[in-house]
ChimeraX commands (.cxc) that place a marker at each C-alpha (Angstrom):
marker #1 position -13.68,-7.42,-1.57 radius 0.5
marker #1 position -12.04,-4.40,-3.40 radius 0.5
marker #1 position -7.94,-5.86,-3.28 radius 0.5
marker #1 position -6.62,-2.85,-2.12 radius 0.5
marker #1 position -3.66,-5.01,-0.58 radius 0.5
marker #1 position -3.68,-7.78,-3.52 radius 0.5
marker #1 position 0.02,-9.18,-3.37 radius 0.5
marker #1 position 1.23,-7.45,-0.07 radius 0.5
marker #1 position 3.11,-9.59,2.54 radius 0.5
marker #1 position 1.53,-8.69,5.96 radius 0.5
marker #1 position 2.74,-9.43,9.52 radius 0.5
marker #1 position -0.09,-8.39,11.86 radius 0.5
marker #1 position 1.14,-9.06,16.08 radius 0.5
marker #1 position -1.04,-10.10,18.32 radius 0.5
marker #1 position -3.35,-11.18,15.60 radius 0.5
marker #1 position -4.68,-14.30,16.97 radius 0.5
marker #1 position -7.87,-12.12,19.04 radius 0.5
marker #1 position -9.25,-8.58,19.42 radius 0.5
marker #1 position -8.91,-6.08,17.00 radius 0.5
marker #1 position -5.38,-8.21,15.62 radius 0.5
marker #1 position -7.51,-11.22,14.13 radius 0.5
marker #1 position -10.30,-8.40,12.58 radius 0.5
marker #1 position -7.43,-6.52,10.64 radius 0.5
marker #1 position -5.85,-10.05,9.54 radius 0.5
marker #1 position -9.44,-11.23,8.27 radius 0.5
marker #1 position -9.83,-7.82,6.51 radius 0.5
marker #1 position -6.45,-7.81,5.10 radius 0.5
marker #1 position -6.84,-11.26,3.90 radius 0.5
marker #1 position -10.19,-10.41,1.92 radius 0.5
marker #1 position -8.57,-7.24,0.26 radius 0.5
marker #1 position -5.49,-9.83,-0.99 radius 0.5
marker #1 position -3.07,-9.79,1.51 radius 0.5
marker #1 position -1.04,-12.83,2.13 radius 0.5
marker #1 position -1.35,-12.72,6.09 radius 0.5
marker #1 position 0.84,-13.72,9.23 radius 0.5
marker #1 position -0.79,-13.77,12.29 radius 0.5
marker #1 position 1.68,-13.65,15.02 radius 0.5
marker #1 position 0.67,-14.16,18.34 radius 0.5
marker #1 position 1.64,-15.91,21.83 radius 0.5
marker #1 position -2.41,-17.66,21.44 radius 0.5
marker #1 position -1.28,-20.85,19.54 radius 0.5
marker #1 position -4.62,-22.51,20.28 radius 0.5
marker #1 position -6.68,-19.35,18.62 radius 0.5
marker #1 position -3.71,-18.39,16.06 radius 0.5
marker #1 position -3.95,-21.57,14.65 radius 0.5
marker #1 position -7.99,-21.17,14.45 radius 0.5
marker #1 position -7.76,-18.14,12.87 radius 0.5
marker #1 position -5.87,-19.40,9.86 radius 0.5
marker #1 position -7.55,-22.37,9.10 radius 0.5
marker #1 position -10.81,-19.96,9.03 radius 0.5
marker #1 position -8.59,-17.28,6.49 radius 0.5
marker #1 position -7.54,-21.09,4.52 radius 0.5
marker #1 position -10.54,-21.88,4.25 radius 0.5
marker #1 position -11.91,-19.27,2.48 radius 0.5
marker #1 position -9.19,-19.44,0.11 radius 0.5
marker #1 position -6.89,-16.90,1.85 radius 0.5
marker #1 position -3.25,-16.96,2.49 radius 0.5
marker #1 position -1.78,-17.10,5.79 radius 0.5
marker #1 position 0.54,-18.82,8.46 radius 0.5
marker #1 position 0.41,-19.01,11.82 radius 0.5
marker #1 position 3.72,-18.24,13.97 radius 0.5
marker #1 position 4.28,-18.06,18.04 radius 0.5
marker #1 position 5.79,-15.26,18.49 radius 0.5
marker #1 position 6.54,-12.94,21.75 radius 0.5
marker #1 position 7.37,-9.78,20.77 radius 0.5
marker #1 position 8.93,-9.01,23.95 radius 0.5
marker #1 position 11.93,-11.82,22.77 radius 0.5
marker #1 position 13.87,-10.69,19.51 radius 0.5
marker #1 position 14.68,-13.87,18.64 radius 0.5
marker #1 position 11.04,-15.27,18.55 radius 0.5
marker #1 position 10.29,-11.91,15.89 radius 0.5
marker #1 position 13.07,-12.97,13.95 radius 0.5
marker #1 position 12.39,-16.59,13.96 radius 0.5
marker #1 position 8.35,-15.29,12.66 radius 0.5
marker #1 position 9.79,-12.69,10.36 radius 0.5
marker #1 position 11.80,-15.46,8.80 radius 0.5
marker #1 position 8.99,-18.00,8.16 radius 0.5
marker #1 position 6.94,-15.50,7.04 radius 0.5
marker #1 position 9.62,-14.62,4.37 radius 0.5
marker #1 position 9.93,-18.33,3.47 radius 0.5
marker #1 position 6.20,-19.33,3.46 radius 0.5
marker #1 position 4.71,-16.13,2.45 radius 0.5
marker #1 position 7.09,-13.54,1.06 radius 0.5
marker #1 position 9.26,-10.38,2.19 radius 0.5
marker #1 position 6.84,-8.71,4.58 radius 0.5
marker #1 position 5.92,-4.92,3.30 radius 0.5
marker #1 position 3.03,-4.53,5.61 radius 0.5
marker #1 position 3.59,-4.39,9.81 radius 0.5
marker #1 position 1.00,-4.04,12.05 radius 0.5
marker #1 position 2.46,-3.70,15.40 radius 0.5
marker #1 position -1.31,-4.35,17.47 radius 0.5
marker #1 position 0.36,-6.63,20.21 radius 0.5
marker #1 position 0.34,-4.84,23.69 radius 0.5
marker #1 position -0.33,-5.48,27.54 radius 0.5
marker #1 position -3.35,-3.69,28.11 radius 0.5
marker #1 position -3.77,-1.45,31.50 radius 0.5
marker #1 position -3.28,-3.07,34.62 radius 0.5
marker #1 position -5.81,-0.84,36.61 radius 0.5
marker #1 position -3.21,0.66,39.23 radius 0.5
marker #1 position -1.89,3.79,40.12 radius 0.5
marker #1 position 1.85,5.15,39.66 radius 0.5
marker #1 position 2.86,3.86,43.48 radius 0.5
marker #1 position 1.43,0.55,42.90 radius 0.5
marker #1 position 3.21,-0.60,40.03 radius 0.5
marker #1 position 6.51,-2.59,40.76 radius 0.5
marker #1 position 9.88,-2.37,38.61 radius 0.5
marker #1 position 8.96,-5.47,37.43 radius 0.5
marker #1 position 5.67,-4.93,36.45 radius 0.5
marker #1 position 6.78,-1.42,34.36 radius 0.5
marker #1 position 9.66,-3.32,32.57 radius 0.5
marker #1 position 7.20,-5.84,31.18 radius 0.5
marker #1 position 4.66,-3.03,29.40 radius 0.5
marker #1 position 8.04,-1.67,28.27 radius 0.5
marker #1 position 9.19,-4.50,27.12 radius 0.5
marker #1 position 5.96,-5.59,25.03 radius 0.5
marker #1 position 4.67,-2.10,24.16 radius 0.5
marker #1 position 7.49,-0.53,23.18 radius 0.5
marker #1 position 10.26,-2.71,22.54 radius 0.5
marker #1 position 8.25,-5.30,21.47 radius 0.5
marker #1 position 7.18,-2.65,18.56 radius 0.5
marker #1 position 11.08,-1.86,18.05 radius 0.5
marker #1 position 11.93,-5.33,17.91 radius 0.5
marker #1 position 9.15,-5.78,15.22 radius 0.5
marker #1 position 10.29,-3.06,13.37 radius 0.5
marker #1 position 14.27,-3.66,13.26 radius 0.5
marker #1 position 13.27,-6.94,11.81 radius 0.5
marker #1 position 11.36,-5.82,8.92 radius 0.5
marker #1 position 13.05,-2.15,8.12 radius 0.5
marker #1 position 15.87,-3.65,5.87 radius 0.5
marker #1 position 13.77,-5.55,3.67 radius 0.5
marker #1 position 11.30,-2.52,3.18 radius 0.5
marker #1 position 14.35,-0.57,2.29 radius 0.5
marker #1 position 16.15,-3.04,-0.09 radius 0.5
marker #1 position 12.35,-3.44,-1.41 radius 0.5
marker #1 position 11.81,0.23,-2.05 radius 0.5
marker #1 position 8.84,0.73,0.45 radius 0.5
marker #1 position 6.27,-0.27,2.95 radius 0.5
marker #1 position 4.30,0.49,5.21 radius 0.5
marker #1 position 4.05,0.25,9.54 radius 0.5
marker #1 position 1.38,0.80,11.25 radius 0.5
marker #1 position 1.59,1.03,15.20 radius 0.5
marker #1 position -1.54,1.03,17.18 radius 0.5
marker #1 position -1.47,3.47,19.85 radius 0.5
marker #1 position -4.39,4.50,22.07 radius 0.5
marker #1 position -6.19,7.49,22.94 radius 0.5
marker #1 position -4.09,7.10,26.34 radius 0.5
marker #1 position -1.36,8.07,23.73 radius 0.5
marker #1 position -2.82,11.64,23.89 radius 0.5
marker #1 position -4.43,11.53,27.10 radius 0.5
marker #1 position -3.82,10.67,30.66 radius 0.5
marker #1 position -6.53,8.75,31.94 radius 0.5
marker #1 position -5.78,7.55,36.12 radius 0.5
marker #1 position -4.89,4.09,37.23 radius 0.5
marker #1 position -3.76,3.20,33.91 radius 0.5
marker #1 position 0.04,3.56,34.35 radius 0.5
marker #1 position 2.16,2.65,33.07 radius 0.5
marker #1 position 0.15,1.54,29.97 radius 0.5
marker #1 position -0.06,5.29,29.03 radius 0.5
marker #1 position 3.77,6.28,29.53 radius 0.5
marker #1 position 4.08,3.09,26.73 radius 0.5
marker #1 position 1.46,4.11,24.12 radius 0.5
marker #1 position 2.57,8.05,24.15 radius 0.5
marker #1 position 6.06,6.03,23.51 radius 0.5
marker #1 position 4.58,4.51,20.72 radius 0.5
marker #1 position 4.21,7.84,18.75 radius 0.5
marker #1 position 7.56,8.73,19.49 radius 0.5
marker #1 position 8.47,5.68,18.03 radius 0.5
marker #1 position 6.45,6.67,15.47 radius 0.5
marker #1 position 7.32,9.82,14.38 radius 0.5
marker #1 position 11.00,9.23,14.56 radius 0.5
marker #1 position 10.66,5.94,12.16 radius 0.5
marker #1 position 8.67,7.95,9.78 radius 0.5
marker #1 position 11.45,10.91,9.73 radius 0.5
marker #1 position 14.51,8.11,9.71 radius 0.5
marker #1 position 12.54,6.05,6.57 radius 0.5
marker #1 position 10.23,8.66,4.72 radius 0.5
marker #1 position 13.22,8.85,1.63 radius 0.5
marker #1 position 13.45,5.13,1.76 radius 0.5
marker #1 position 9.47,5.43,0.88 radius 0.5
marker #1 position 8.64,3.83,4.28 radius 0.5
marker #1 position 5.74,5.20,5.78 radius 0.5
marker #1 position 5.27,4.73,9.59 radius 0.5
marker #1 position 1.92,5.82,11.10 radius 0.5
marker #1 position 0.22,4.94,14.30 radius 0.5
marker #1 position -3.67,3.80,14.69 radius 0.5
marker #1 position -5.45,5.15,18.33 radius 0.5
marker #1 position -8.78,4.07,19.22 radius 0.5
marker #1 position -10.61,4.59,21.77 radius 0.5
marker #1 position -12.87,2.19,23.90 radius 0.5
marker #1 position -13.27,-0.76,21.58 radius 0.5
marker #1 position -15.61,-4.14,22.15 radius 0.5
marker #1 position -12.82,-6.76,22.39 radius 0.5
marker #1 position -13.23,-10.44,24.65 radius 0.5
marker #1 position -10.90,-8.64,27.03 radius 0.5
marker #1 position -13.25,-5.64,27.15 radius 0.5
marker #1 position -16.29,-7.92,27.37 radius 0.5
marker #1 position -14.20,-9.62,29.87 radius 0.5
marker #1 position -13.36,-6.75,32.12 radius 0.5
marker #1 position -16.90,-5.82,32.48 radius 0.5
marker #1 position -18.31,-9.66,33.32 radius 0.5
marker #1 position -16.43,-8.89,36.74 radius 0.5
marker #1 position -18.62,-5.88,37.57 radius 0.5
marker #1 position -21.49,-6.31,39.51 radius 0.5
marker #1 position -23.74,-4.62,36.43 radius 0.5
marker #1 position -21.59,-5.83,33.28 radius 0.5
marker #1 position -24.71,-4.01,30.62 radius 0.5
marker #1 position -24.32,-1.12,32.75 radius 0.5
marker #1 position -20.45,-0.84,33.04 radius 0.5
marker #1 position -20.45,-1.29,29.09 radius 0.5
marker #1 position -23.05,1.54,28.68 radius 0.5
marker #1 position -20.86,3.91,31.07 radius 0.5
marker #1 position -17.46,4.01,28.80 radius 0.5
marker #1 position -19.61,3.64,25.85 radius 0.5
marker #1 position -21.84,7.11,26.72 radius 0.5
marker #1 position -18.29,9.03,27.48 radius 0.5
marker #1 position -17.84,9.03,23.57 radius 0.5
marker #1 position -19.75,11.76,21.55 radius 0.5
marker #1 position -21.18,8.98,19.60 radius 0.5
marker #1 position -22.23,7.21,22.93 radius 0.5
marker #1 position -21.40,4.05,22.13 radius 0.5
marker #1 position -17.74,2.16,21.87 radius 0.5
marker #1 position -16.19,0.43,18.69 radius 0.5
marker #1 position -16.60,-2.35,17.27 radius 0.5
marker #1 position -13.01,-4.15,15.65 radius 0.5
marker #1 position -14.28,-3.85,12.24 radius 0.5
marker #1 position -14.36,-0.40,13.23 radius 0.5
marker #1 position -10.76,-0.26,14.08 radius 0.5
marker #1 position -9.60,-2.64,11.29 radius 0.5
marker #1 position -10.92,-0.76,8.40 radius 0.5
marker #1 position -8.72,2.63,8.99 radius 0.5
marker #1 position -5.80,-0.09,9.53 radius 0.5
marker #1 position -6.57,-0.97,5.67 radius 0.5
marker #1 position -6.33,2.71,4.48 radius 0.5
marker #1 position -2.95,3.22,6.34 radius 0.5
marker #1 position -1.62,-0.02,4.79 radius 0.5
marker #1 position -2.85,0.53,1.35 radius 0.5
marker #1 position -1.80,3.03,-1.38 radius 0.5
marker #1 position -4.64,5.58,-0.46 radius 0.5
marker #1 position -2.78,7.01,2.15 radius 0.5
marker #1 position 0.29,7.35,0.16 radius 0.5
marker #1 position 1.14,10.97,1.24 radius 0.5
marker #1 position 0.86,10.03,5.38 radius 0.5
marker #1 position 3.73,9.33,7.38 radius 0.5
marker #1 position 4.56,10.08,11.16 radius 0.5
marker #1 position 0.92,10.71,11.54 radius 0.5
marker #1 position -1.47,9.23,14.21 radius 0.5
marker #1 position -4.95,8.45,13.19 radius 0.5
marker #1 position -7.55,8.56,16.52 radius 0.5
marker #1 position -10.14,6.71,16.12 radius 0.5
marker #1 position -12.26,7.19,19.01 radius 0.5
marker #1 position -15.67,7.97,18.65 radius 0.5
marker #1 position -14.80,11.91,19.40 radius 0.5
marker #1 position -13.87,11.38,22.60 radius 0.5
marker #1 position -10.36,13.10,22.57 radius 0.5
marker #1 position -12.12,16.66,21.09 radius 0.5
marker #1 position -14.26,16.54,24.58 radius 0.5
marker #1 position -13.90,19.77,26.97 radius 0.5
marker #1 position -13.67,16.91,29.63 radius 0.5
marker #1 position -14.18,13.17,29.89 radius 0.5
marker link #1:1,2 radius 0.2
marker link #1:2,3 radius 0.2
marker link #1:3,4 radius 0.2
marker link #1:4,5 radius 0.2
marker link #1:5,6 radius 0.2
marker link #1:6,7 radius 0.2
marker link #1:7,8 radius 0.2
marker link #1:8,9 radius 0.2
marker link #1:9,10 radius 0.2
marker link #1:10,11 radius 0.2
marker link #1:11,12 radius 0.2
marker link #1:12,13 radius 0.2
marker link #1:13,14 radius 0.2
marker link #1:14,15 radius 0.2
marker link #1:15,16 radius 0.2
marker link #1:16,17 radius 0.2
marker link #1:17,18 radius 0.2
marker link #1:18,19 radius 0.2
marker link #1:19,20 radius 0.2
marker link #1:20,21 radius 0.2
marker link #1:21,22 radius 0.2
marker link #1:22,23 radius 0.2
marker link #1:23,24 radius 0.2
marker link #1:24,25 radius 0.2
marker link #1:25,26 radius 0.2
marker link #1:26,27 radius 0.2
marker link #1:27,28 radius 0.2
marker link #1:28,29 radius 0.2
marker link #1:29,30 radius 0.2
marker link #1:30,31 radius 0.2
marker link #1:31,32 radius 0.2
marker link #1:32,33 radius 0.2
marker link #1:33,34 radius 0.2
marker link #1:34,35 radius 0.2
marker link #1:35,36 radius 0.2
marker link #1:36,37 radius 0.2
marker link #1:37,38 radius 0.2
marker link #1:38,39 radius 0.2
marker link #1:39,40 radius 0.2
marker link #1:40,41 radius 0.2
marker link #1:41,42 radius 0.2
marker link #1:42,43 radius 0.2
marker link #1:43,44 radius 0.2
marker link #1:44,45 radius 0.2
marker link #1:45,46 radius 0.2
marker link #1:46,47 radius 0.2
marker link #1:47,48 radius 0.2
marker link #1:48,49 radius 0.2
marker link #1:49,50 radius 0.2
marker link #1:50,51 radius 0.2
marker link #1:51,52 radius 0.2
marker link #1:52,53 radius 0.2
marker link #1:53,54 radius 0.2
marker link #1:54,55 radius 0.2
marker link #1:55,56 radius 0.2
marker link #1:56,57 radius 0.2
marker link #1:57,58 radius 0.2
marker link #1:58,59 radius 0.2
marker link #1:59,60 radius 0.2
marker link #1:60,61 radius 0.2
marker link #1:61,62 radius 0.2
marker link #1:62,63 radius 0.2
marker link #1:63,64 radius 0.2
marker link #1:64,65 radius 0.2
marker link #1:65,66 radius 0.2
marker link #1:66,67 radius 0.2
marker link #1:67,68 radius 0.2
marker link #1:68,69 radius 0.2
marker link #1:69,70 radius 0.2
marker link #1:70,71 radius 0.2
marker link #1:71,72 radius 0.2
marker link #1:72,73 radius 0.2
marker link #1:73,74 radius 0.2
marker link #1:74,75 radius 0.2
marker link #1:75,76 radius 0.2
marker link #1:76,77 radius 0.2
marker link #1:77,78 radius 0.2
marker link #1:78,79 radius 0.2
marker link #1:79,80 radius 0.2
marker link #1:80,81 radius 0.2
marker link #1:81,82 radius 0.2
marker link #1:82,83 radius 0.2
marker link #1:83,84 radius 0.2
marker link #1:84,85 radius 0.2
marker link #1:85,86 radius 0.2
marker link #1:86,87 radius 0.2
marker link #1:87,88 radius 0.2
marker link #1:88,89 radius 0.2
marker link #1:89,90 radius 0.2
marker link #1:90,91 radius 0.2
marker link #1:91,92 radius 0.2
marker link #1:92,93 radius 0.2
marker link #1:93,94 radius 0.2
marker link #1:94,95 radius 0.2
marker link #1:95,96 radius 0.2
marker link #1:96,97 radius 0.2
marker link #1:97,98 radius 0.2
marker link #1:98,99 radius 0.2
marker link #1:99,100 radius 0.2
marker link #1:100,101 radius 0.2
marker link #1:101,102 radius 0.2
marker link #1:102,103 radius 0.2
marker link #1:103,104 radius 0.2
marker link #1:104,105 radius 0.2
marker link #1:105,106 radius 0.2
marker link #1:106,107 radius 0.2
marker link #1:107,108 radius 0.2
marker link #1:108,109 radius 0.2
marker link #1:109,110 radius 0.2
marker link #1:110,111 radius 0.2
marker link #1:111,112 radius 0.2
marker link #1:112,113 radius 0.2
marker link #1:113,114 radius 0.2
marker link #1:114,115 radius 0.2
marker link #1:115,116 radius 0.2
marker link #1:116,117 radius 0.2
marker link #1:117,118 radius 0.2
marker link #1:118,119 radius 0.2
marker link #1:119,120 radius 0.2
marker link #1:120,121 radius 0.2
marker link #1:121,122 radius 0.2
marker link #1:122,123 radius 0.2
marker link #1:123,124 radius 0.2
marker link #1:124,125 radius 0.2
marker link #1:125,126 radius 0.2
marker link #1:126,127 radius 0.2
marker link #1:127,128 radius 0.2
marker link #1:128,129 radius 0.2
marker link #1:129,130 radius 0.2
marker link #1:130,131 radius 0.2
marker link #1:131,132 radius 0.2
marker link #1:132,133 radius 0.2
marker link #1:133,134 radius 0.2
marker link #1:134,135 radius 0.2
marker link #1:135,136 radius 0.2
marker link #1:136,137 radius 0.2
marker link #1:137,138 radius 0.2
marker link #1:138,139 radius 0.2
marker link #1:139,140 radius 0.2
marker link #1:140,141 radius 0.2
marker link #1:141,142 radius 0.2
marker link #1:142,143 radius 0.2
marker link #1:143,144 radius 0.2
marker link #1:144,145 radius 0.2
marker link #1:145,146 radius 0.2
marker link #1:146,147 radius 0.2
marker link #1:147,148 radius 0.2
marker link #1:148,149 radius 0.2
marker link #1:149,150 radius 0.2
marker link #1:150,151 radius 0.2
marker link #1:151,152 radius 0.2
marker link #1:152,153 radius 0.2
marker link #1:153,154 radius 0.2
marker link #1:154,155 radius 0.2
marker link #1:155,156 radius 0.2
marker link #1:156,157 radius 0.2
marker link #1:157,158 radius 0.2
marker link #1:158,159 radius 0.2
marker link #1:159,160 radius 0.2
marker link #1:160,161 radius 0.2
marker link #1:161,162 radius 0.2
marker link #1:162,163 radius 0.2
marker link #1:163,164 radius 0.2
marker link #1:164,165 radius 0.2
marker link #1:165,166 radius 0.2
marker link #1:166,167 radius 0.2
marker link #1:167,168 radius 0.2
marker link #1:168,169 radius 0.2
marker link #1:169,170 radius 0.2
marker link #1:170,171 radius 0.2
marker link #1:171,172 radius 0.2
marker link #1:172,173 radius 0.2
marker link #1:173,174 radius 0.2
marker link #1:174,175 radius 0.2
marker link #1:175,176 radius 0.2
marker link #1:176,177 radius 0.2
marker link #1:177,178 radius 0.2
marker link #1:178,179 radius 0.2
marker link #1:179,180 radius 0.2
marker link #1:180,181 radius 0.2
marker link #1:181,182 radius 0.2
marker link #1:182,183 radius 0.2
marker link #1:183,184 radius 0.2
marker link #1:184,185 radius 0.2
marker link #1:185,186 radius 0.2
marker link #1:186,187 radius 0.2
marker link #1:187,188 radius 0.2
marker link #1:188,189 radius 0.2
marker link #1:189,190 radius 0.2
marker link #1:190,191 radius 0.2
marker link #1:191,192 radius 0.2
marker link #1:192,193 radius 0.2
marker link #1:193,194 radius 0.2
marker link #1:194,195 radius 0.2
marker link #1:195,196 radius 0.2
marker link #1:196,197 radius 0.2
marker link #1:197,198 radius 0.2
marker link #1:198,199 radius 0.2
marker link #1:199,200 radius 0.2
marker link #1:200,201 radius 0.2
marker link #1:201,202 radius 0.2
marker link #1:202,203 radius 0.2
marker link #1:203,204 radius 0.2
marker link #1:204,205 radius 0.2
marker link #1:205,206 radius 0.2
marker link #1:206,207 radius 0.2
marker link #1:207,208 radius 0.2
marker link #1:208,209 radius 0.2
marker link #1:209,210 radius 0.2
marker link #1:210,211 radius 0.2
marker link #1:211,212 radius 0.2
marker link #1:212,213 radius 0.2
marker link #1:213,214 radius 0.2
marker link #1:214,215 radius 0.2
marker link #1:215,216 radius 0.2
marker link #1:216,217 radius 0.2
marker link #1:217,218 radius 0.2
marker link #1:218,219 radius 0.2
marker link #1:219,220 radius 0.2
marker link #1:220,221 radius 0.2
marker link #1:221,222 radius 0.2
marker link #1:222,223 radius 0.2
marker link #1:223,224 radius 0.2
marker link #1:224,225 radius 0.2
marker link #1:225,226 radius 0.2
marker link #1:226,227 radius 0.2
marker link #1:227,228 radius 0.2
marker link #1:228,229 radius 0.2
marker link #1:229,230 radius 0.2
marker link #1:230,231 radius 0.2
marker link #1:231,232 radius 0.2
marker link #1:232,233 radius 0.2
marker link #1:233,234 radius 0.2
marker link #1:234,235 radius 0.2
marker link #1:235,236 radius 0.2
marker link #1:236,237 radius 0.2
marker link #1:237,238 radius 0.2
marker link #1:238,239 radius 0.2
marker link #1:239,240 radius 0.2
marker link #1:240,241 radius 0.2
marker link #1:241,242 radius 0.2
marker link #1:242,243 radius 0.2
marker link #1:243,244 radius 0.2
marker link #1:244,245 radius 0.2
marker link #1:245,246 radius 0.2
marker link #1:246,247 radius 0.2
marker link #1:247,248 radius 0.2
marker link #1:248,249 radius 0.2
marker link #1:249,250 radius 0.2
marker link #1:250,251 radius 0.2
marker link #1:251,252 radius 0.2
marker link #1:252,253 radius 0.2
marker link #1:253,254 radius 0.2
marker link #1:254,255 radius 0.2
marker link #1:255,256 radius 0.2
marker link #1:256,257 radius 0.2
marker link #1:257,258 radius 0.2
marker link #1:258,259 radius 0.2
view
């Protein structure tokens, strides 16, 4: 434990699992007091009694990011148990649905917008005038390597993570003389349940893991330690001088002639 984030207020969505709850453990050991927000009561609720335990601070609150009142509601009790938040991690996001651009219904693109993107927005509104009033602070969107690339039968998950550096970029621009730095966080294949998931329903699960994990340079995929310790840099003063920038994270997959 080093305390890079001793005293910070952090609000961490869709903390309760994945690469969410390794960033909240991580930001608890360096000193952060921690919300994990999440629609998971069952594991939310887990997770902080864990962070308690070990003498950490942190509150659990439901929260769908998709709903502005339920990320107001969480931004207030985080203000009231915790603190003014000056740390966001916007992680929370439908992941891809596995279809092509004629098989996705209205209804079906409206809800990734409405979690990826304005779930982020909604996040951020929230938080923006206290960072300003506060003199700084830091958000950190996670993005993808489908930000960048366009990988098929992943829409519209990839129209919503290139949003998310829009997003982005135009925070950073909008807040960079309120000393708010906005930066997005894009991995690449990562080992989360859903991932482990996803490949229990393939005839070879070993072998479907293998196959993403060999289309990375370093032919292998990420672990969420892996992902949570660049979220610590971005949220901590040693990236001071970064805003509007998006940090891959991938394993050198992106710099690939092909994939």
């Amino acid at each position: 434990m080093t305390n890079r984030l001793q005293n910070q207020v952090a609000i961490i969505t869709g903390a309760a699992d994945g690469i969410g709850s390794a960033i909240a453990r991580l930001f608890a050991s360096e000193g952060a007091k921690v919300c994990v927000a999440d629609v998971d009561v069952e594991r939310g609720l887990a997770l902080v009694e864990e962070l308690k335990a070990a003498g950490q601070q942190a509150i659990f609150a439901e929260t769908d990011i998709a709903d502005e009142d339920s990320v107001n509601a969480m931004v207030q009790a985080t203000c009231e148990q915790l603190g003014e938040p000056n740390i966001l991690v916007n992680n929370a996001a439908l992941t891809p649905m596995g279809k092509s651009v004629l098989d996705v219904s209205r209804e079906q693109w409206q809800r990734n917008f409405a979690v990826n993107v304005d779930g982020m927005w909604h996040c951020c509104r929230a938080v923006l005038p206290m960072m300003k009033a506060a003199g700084g602070g830091s958000i950190i969107n996670v993005g993808s390597v489908h930000s960048f690339k366009v990988v098929p039968d992943s829409f519209p998950y990839g129209v919503t993570k290139h949003a998310v550096i829009g997003l982005t970029r135009n925070l950073a621009v909008e807040f960079g003389p309120d000393n708010i730095r906005v930066n997005a966080l894009c991995p690449g294949m990562v080992e989360t349940p859903n991932a482990f998931k996803a490949w229990e329903q393939t005839e070879d699960p070993a072998a479907a893991r293998k196959a993403i994990g060999d289309v990375h340079p370093l032919r292998r995929n990420a672990s969420v330690e892996e992902i949570a310790r660049p979220a610590v840099f971005l949220a901590s003063s040693e990236s001071s001088f970064m805003t509007g920038h998006s940090l891959v994270v991938d394993g050198g997959r992106s710099v690939l002639y092909h994939d």
